[in-house]
Each structure stands twice: as structure tokens, then as C-alpha cells.
Backbone as a chain_set.jsonl record, in Angstrom:
{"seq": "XXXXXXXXXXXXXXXXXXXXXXXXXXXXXXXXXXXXXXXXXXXXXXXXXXXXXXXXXXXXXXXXXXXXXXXXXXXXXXXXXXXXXXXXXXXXXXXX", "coords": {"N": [[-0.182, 35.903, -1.926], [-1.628, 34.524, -4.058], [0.006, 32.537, -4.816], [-0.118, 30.284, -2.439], [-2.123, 28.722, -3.036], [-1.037, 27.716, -5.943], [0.786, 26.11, -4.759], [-0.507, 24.193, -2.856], [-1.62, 22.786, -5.422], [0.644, 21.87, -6.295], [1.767, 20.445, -4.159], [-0.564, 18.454, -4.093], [-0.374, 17.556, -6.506], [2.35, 16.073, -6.523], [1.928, 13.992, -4.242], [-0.191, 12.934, -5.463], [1.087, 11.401, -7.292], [3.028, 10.378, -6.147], [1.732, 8.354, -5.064], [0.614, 6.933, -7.172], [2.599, 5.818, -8.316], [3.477, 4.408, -5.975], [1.176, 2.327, -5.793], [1.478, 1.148, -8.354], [3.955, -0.102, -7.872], [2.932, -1.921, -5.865], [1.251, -3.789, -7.446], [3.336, -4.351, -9.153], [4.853, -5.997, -7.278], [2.989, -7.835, -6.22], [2.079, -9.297, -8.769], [3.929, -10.49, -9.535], [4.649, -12.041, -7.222], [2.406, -13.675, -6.67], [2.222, -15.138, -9.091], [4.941, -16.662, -9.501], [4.519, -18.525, -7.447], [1.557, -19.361, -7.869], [2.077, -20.495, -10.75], [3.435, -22.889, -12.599], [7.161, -22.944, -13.719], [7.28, -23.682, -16.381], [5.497, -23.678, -18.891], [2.241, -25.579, -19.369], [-0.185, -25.586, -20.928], [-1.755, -23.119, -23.091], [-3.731, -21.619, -21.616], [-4.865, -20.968, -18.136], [-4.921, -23.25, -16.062], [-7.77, -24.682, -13.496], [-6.868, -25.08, -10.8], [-4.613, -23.164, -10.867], [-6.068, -20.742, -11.824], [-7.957, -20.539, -9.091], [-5.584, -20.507, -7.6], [-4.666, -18.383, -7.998], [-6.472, -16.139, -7.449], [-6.469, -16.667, -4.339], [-4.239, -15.885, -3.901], [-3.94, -13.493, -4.563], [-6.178, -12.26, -3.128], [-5.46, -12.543, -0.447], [-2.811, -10.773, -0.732], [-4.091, -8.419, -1.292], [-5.609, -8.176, 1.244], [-3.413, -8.173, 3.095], [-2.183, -6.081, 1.903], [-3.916, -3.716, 3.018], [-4.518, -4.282, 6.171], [-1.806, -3.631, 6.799], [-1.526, -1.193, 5.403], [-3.518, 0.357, 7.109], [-2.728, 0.067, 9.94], [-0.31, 1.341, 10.031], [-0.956, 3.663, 9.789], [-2.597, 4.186, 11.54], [-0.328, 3.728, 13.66], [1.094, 6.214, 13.036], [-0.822, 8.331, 13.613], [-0.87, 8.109, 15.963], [2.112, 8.721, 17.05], [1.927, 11.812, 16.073], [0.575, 12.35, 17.815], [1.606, 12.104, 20.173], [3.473, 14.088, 19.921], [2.613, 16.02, 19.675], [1.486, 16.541, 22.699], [3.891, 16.587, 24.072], [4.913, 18.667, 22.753], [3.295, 20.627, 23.969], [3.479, 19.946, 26.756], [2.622, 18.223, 28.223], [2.798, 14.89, 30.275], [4.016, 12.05, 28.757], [1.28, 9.562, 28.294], [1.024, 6.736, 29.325]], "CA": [[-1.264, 34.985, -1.662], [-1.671, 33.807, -5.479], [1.133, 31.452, -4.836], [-0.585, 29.786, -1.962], [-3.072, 27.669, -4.169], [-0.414, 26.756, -6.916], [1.935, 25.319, -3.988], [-1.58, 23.49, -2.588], [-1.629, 22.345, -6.159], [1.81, 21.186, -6.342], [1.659, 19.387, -3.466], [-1.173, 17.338, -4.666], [0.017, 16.309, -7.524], [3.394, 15.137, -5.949], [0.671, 13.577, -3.624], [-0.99, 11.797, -6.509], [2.086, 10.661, -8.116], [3.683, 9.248, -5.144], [0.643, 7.143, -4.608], [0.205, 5.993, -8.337], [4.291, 5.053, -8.271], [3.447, 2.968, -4.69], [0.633, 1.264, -6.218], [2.307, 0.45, -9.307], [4.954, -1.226, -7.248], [2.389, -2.629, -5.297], [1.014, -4.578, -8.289], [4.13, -5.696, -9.819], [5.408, -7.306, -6.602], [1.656, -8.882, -6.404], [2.216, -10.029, -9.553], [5.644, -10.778, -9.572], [5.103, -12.779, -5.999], [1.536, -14.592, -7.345], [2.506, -15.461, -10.155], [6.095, -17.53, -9.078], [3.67, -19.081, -6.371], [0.501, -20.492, -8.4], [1.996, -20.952, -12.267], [4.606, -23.74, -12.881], [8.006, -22.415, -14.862], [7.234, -24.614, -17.399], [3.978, -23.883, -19.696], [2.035, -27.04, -19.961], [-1.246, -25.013, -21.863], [-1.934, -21.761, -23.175], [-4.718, -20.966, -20.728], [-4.527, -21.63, -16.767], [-5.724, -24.288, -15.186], [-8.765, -24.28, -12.785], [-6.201, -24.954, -9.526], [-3.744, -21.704, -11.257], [-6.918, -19.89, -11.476], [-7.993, -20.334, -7.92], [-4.895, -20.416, -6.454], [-4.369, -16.521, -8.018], [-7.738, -15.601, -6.848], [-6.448, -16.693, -3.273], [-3.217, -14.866, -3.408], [-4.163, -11.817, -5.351], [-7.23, -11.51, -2.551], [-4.685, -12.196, 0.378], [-2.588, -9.302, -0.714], [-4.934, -7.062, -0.946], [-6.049, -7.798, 2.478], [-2.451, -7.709, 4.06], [-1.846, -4.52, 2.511], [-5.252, -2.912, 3.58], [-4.52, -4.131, 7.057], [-0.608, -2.697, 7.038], [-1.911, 0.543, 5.57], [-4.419, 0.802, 8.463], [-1.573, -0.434, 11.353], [0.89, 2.707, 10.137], [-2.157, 5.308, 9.816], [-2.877, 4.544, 13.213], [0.892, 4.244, 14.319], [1.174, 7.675, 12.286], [-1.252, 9.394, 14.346], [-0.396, 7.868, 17.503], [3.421, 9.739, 16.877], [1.592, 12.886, 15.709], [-0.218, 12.604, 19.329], [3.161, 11.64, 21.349], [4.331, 14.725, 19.511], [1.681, 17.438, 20.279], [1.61, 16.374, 23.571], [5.245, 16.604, 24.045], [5.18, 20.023, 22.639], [2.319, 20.888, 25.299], [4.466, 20.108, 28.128], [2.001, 17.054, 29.003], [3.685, 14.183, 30.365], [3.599, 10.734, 27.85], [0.777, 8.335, 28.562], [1.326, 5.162, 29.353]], "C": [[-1.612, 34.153, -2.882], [-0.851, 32.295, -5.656], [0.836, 30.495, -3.944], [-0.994, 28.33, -2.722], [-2.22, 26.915, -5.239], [0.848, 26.195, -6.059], [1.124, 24.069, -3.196], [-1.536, 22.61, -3.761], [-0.113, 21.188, -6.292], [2.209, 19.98, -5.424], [0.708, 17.826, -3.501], [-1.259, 16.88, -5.489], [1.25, 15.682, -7.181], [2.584, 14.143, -5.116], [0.075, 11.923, -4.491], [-0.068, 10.796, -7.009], [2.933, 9.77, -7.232], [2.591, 8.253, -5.352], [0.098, 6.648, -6.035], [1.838, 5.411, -8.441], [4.22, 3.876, -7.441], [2.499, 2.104, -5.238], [1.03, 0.369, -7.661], [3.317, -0.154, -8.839], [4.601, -2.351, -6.474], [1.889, -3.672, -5.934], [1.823, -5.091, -8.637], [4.632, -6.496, -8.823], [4.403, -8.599, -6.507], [2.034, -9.979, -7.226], [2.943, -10.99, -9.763], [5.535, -12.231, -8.325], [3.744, -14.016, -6.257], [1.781, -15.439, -8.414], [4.078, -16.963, -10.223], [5.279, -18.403, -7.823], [2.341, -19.694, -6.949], [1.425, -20.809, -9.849], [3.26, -21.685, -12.624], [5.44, -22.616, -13.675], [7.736, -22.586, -16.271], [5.474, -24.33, -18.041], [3.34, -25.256, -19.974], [0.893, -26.906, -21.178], [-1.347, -23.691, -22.087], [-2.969, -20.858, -22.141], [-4.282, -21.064, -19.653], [-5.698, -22.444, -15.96], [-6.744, -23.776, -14.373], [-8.026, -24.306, -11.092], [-5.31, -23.55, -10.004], [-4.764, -20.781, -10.669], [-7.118, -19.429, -9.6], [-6.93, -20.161, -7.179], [-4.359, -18.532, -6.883], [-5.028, -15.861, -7.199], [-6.98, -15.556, -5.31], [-5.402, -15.632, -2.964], [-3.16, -13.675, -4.005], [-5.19, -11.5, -3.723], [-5.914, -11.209, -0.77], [-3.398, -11.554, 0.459], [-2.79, -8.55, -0.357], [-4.903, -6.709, 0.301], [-4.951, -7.574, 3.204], [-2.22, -6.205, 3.702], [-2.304, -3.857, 2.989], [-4.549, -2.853, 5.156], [-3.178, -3.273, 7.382], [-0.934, -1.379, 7.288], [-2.759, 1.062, 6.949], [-3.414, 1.039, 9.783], [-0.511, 1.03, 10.905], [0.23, 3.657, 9.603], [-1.923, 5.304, 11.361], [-1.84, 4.463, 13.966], [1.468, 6.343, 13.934], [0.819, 8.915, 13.465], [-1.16, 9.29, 15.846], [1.075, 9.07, 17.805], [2.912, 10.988, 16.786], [0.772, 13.118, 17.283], [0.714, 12.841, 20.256], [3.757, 13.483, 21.17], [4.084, 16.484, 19.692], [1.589, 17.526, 21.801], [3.101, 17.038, 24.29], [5.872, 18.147, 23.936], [4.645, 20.925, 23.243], [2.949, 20.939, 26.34], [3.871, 18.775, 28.757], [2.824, 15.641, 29.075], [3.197, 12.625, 29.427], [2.534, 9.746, 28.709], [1.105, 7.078, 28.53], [0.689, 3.86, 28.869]], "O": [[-1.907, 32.982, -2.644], [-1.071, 31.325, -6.382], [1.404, 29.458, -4.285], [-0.376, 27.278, -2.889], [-2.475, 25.742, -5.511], [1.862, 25.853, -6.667], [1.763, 23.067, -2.875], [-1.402, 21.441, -3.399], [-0.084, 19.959, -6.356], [2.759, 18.924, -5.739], [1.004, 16.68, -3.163], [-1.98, 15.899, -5.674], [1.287, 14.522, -7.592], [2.753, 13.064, -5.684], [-0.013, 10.712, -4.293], [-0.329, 9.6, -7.14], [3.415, 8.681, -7.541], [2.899, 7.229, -5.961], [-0.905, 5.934, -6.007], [1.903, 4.22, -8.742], [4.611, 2.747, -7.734], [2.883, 0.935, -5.239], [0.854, -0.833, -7.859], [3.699, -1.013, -9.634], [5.27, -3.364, -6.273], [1.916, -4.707, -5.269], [1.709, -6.316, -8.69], [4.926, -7.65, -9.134], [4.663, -9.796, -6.623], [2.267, -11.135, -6.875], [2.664, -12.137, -10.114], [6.199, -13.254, -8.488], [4.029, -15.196, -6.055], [1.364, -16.596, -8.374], [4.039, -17.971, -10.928], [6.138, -19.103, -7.286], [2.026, -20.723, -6.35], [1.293, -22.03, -9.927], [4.199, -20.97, -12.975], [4.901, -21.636, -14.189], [7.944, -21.757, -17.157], [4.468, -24.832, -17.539], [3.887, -26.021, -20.767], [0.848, -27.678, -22.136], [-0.975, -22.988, -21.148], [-2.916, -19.639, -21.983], [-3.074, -21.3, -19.705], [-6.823, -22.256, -15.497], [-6.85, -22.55, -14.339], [-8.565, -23.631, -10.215], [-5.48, -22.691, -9.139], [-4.678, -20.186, -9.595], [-6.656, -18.454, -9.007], [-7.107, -19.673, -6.063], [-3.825, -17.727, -6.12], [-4.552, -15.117, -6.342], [-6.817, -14.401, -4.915], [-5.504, -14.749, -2.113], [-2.212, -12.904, -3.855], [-4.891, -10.449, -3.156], [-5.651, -10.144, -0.211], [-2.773, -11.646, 1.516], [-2.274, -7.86, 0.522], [-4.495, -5.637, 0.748], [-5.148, -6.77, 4.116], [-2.089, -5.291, 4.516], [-1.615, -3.059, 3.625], [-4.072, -1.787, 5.546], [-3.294, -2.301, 8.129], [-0.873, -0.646, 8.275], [-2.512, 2.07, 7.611], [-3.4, 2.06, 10.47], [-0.033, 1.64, 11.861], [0.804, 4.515, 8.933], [-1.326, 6.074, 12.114], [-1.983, 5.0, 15.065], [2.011, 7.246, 14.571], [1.476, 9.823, 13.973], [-1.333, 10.164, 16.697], [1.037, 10.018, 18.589], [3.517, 11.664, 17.618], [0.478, 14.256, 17.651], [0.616, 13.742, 21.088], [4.337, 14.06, 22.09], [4.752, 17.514, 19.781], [1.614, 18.677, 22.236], [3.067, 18.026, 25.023], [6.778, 18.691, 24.568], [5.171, 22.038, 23.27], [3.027, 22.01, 26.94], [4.472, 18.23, 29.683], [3.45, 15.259, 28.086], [2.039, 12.216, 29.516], [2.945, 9.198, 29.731], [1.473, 6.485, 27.516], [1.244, 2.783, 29.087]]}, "num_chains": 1, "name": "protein.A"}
């Protein structure tokens, strides 16, 4: 039973670390995909413009929000399968 808790443990730090790896990938494509999309190749000033600026703001915020909504759309496909699947193992016939 001792071993329980440090396999609980183990799991949540694989847990953690997956999900600081995905968001670190999640930022550099952000970046990576904002960045080739508001800021010329070509430096014209050391700062960024007031259209750069805003146009980050727009595509940094509409990121966010596509991934939010993704993540939401394959939670709730997730548990839809995890329903199909209990069901299934019930004997109850698939809803339609």
C-alpha cells in the first residue's frame, strides 16, 4: 500500500510535465506563427510600431481563444467516448 501514493505521485508529475512541454510548444508556435504574421522580415526600428503592436495583441488574443475553444471541443469529445464506452460495456444499446 506505501507504493500506492508514490505511483499517484508519479503520475502527477508526468501529468505536470506533459502539460508544461504542451504549453511550451503552444507558445513557441504562437510566437513563431504571430510574429511571421504582424513584424516585417526586414527591421525598419528598434521598437514596434503601433499597427505591429496591435496587430500582436489581435493574434496573440485569437490564439488563445482558438485554443481554449479546441481544448473544450476534445474534453467534451473525450467524455462523450468515455460515455459510448461505459455504455457499451453495460450492454446498453448506442444513442443516437
Amino acid at each position: 500500500m506505501a507504493q500506492l501514493p508514490q505511483l499517484d505521485m508519479q503520475k502527477m508529475q508526468m501529468v505536470q510535465e506533459l502539460e508544461i512541454e504542451m504549453m511550451s510548444d503552444m507558445y513557441n508556435r504562437m510566437t513563431q506563427s504571430c510574429h511571421k504574421k504582424c513584424i516585417p522580415p526586414k527591421y525598419k526600428d528598434a521598437e514596434l510600431g503601433k499597427g505591429e503592436s496591435v496587430c500582436l495583441d489581435r493574434c496573440i488574443a485569437k490564439y488563445l481563444d482558438i485554443h481554449e475553444r479546441i481544448g473544450k471541443k476534445l474534453t467534451q469529445l473525450s467524455m462523450q467516448d468515455e460515455d459510448f464506452v461505459k455504455r457499451m460495456q453495460g450492454g446498453e444499446p448506442p444513442k443516437s
